[in-house]
C-alpha positions in Angstrom: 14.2 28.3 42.4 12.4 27.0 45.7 9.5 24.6 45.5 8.0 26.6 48.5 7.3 29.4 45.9 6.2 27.1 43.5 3.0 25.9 45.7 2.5 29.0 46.9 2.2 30.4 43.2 0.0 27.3 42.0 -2.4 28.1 45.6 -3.2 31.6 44.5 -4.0 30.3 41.5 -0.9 31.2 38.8 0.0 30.6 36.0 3.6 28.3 36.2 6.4 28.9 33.8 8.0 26.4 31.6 10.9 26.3 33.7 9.2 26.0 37.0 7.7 23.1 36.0 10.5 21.7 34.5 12.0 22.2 37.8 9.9 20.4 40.2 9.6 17.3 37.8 13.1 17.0 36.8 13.5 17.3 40.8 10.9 14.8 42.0 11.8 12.2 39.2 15.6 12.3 40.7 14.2 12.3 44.4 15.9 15.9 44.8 12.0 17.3 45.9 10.5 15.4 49.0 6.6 13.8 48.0 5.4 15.9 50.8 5.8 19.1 48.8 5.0 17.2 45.6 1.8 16.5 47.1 0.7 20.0 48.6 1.7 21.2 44.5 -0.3 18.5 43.5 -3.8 19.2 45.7 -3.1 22.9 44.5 -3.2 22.0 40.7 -6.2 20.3 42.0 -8.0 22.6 42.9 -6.9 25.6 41.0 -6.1 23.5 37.8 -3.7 24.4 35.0 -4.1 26.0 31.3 -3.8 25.1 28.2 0.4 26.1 28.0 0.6 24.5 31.5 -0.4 20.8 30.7 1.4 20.6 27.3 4.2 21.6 29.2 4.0 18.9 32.4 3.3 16.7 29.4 6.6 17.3 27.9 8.7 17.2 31.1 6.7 14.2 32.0 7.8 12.5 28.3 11.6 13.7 28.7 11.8 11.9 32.5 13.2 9.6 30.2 13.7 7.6 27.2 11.8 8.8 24.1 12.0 6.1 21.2 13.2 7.2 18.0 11.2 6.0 15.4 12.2 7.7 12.5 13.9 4.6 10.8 10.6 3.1 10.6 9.1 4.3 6.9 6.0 6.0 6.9 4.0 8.1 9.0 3.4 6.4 12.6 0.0 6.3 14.0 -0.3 5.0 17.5 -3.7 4.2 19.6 -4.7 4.6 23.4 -7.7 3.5 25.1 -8.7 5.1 28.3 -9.9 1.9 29.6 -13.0 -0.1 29.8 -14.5 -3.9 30.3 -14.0 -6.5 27.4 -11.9 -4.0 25.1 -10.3 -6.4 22.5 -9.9 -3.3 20.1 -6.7 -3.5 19.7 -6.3 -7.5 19.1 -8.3 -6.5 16.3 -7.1 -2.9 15.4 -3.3 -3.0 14.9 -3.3 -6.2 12.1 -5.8 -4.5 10.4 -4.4 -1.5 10.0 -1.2 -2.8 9.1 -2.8 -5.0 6.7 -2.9 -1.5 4.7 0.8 -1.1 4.6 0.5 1.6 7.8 3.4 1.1 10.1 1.5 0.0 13.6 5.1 0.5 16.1 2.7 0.0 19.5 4.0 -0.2 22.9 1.1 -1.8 25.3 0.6 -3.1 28.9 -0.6 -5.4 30.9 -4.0 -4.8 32.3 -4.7 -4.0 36.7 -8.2 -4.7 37.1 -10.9 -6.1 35.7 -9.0 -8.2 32.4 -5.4 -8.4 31.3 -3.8 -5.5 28.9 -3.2 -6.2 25.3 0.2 -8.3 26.2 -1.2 -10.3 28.7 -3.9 -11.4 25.9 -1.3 -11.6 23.3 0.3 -14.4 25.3 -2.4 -16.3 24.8 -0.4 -17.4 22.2 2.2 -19.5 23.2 5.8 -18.2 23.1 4.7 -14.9 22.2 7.1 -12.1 23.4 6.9 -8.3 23.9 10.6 -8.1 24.7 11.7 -7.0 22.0 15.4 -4.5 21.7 14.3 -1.4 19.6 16.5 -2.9 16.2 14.2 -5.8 16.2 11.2 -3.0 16.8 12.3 -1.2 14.1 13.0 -4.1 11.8 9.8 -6.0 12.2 7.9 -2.6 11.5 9.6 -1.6 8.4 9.7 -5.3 7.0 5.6 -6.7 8.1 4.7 -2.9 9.1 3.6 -4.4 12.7 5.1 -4.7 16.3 4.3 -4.7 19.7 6.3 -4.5 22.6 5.8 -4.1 26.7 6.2 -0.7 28.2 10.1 -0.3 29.3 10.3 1.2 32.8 12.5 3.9 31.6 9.2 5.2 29.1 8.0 8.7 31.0 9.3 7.6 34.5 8.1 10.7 36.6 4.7 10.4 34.9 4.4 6.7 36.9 6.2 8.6 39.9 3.6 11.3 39.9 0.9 8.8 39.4 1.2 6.8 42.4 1.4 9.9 44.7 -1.3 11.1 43.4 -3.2 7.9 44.0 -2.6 8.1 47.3 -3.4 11.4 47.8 -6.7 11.5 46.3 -5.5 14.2 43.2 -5.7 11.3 39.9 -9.3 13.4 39.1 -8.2 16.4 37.2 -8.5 16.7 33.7 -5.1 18.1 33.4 -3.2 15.9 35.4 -5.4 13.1 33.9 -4.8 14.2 29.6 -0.8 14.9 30.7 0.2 11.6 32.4 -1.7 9.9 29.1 -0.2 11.7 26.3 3.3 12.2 27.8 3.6 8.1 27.7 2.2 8.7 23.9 4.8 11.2 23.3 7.8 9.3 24.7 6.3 6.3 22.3 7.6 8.4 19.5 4.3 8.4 17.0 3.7 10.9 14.5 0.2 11.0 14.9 -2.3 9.7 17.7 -6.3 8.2 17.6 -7.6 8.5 21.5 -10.6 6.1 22.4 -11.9 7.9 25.2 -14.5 5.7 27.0 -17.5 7.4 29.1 -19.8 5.3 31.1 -20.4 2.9 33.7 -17.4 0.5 32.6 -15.1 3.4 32.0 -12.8 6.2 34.5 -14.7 8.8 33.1 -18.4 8.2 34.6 -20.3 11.1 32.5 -20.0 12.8 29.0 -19.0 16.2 29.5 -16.4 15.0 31.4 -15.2 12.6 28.6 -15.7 15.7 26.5 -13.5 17.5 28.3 -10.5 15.1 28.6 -10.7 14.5 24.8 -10.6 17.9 24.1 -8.0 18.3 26.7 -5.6 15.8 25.5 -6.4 16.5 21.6 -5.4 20.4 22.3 -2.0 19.2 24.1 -1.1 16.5 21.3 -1.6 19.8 18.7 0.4 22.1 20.5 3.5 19.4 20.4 3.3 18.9 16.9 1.3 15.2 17.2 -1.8 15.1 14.8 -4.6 14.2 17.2 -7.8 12.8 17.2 -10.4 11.5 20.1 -13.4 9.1 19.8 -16.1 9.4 22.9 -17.3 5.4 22.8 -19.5 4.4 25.4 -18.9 2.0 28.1 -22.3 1.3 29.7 -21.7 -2.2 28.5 -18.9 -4.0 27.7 -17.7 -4.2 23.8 -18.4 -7.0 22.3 -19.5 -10.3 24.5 -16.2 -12.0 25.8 -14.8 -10.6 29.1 -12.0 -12.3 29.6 -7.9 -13.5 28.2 -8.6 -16.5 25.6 -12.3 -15.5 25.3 -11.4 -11.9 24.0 -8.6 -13.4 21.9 -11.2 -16.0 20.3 -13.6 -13.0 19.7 -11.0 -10.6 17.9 -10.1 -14.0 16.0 -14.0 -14.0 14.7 -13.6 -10.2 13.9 -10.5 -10.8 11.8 -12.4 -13.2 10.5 -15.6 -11.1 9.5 -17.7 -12.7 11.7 -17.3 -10.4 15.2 -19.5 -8.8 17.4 -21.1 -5.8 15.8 -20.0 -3.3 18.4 -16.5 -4.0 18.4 -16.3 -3.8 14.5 -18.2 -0.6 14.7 -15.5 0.7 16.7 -12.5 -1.0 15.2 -13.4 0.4 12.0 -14.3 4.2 13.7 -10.7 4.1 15.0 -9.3 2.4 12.2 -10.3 5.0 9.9 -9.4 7.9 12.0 -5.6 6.2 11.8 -5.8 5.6 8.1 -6.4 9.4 7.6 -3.8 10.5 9.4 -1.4 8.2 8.3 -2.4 10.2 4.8 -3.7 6.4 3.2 -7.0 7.6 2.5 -8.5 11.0 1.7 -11.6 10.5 4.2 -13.1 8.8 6.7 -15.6 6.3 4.3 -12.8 6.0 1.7 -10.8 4.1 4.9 -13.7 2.0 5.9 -14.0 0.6 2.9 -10.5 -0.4 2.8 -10.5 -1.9 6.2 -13.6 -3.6 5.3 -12.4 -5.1 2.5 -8.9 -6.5 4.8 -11.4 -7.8 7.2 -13.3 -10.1 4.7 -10.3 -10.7 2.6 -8.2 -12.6 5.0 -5.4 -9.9 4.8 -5.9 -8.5 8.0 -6.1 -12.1 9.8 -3.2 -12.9 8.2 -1.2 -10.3 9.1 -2.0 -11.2 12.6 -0.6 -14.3 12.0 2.5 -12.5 10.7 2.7 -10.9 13.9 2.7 -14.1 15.9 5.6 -15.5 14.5 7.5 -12.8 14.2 7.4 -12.3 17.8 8.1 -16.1 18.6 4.7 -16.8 19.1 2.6 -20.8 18.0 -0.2 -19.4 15.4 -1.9 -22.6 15.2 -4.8 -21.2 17.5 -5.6 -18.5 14.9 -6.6 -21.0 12.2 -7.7 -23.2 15.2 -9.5 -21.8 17.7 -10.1 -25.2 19.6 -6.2 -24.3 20.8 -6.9 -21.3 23.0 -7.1 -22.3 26.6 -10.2 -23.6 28.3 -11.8 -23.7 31.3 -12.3 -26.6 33.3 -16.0 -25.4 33.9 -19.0 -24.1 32.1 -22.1 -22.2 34.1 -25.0 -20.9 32.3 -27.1 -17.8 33.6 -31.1 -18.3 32.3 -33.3 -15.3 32.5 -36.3 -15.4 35.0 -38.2 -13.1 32.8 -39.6 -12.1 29.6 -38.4 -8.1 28.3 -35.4 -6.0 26.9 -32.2 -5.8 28.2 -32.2 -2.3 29.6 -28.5 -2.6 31.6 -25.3 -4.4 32.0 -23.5 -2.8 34.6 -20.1 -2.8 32.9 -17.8 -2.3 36.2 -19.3 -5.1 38.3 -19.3 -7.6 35.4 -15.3 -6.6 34.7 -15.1 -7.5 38.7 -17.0 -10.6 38.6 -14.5 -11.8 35.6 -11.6 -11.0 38.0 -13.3 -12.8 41.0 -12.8 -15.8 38.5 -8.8 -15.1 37.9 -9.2 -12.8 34.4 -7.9 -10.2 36.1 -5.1 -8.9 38.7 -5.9 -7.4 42.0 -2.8 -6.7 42.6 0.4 -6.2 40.4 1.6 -9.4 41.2 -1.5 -11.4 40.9 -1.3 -14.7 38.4 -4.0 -14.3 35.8 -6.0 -17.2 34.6 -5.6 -16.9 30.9 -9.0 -19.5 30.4 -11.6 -17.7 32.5 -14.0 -15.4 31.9 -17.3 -14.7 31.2 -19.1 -14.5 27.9 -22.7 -12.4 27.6 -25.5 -14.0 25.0 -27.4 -10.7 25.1 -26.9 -7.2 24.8 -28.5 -3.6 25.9 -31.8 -3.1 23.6 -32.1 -7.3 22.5 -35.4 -9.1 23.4 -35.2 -12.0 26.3 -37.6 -14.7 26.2 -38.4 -16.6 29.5 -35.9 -19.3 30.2 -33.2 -17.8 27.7 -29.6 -17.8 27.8 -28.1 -14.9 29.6 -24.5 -15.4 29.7 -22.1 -18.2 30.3 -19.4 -18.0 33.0 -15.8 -19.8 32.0 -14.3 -20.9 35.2 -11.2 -23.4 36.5 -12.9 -23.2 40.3 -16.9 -24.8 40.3 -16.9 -22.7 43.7 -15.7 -19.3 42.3 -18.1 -19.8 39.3 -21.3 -20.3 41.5 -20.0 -17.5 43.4 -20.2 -15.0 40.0 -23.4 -17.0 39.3 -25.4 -15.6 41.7 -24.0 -12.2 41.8 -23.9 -11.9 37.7 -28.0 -12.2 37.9 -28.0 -8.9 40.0 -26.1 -6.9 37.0 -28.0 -7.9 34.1 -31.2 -5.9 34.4 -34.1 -6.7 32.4 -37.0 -4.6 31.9 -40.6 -3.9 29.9 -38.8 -1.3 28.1 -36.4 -1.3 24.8 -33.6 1.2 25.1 -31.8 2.2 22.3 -27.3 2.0 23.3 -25.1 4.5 21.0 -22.0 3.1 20.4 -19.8 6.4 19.4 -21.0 9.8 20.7 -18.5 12.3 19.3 -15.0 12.5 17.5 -13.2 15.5 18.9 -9.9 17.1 16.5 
């Protein structure tokens, strides 16, 4: 088998067999196949794109590039979550203790963020002495005996998926829908869950800019989870604004600590509970989708669910104090407050530039190696659709340099547009199975 023929079949516009693309990963992912021709394959898949047989099948050579975790000590049926990205998305702070609050094993491998905030482990060491490296008995154990863990991606989860990534950020191939939905679900696979909620985000703050292309990776990736045997489900939530207020370490931390605690912002219970319930279905708890609301409702103003959070903490070597005591997080040195200039309705927050101002402020990495600044951030006071009077209080910007925060000061005013006009925001446009 030659990779030569490989491209060539892929630029006429063929269909690839199992084993050819079985050969050109294995190949790449042991540096047998140069990136030059991995490249030329990939601008042909580009451009020519795959079927359905194709993807699921780059998928699974993607997932078997290396480990895949065997969960299948853990009891129960294992339900994991992904996110496609977006600005201020605490879900999962809020999601995984709430879920296992119903006795559903929540085995969840995360990552730090690149961008705009940092990824679920960077906020979860916002408590201190909190670790995500755990060895897979201690996994396994702190599942089956609190029914929660999370641990940092290991390098050796779906290594030619983060091979094939970076060429293909370089070479200007990352938007295709197939390439996209395979290099996703093949890090899901090698996770090892049973089942699988996608919260696919559309929208000024997400990767996916309009709806039909959202459609079309949901549907994309729900199609490939089927055809390996993973139960699969996809949420389309917008992101023409970012969830909830906080954007930013300790400030989404302190924001999933008011969810747990029933008092959260309405549009990130909305979708915690939207996801929530998805995973409570297919983890066969609940016979529908308003049957596992009200359960997770009932966690939420219970204290259950806050408390199993606190479990989780510990368990991991973390300080809960902050959870019951909020005035623990880490703060900023500095406080500036953003006044409107105007009477109206909040008609846009443009989701991307607010997630860079935040990083402007240390929230986020620019590189992979950049420190983040766990106490900075920026917190909104109004949302698309709410009435502004004259004079009111826009946002507040969180920072540890009075020069970086004047900076975002002046810039933030430019993103927050006000108008005459109400618009109405939809939260959730479509669940895909």
């Amino acid at each position: 088998m030659r990779m030569y023929d490989i491209i060539l079949k892929k630029r006429r516009g063929l269909e690839l067999t199992t084993e050819e693309i079985n050969f050109f990963v294995n190949g790449f992912n042991k540096d047998e196949i140069p990136d030059y021709q991995v490249s030329s394959l990939m601008m042909a898949i580009f451009f020519k794109g795959m079927n359905k047989r194709e993807t699921a099948d780059l998928t699974m050579a993607m997932a078997h590039s290396g480990d895949i975790l065997d969960l299948s000590r853990i009891e129960g049926i294992k339900v994991d979550k992904h996110s496609t990205g977006g600005v201020g998305d605490s879900v999962t702070l809020v999601l995984a203790p709430l879920v296992a609050s119903l006795g559903i094993p929540v085995a969840k491998m995360s990552g730090r963020g690149l961008g705009h905030t940092g990824g679920t482990i960077d906020k979860l060491e916002t408590f201190k002495g909190f670790s995500v490296e755990l060895d897979n008995d201690t996994f396994i154990n702190n599942v089956n005996n609190i029914k929660i863990a999370i641990a940092g991606q290991t390098k050796s989860l779906a290594p030619a998926d983060k091979k094939l990534y970076a060429l293909r950020d370089v070479t200007a191939t990352v938007d295709n829908i197939s390439l996209i939905a395979s290099s996703i679900m093949s890090k899901k696979i090698a996770s090892g869950a049973d089942a699988i909620v996608l919260d696919v985000k559309v929208g000024d703050g997400a990767f996916m800019k309009n709806l039909q292309d959202a459609k079309n990776l949901a549907t994309e990736m729900v199609s490939i989870g089927e055809q390996l045997g993973r139960k699969t489900v996809a949420i389309i939530s917008n992101m023409d604004q970012p969830l909830g207020f906080a954007i930013g370490n300790a400030l989404e931390v302190k924001e999933a600590l008011d969810t747990l605690k029933g008092n959260g912002p309405k549009d990130l219970e909305e979708l915690v509970l939207e996801i929530g319930a998805q995973m409570v279905v297919l983890s066969e708890k609940a016979h529908s989708v308003e049957e596992a609301k009200k359960l997770l409702r009932e966690n939420l103003t219970n204290g259950k669910a806050l408390n199993k959070l606190k479990e989780l903490v510990e368990s991991q070597g973390g300080d809960s104090s902050s959870i019951y005591n909020e005035e623990l997080l880490p703060k900023s040195k500095f406080k500036l407050i953003i006044n409107s200039d105007r009477e109206g309705y909040i008609s846009k927050i443009l989701s991307e530039d607010v997630g860079l101002l935040a990083m402007e402020l240390g929230a986020g990495r620019k590189t992979k190696d950049s420190k983040i600044d766990l106490a900075v951030g920026i917190v909104l006071k109004k949302k698309i659709g709410d009435k502004v009077k004259k004079g009111e209080e826009l946002a507040t910007i969180y920072c540890n340099s009075e020069e970086a925060g004047k900076s975002v000061l002046s810039k933030l005013k430019d993103v927050i547009i006000i108008s005459d006009v109400y618009e109405e925001y939809k939260l959730i446009y479509e669940i895909v199975k």
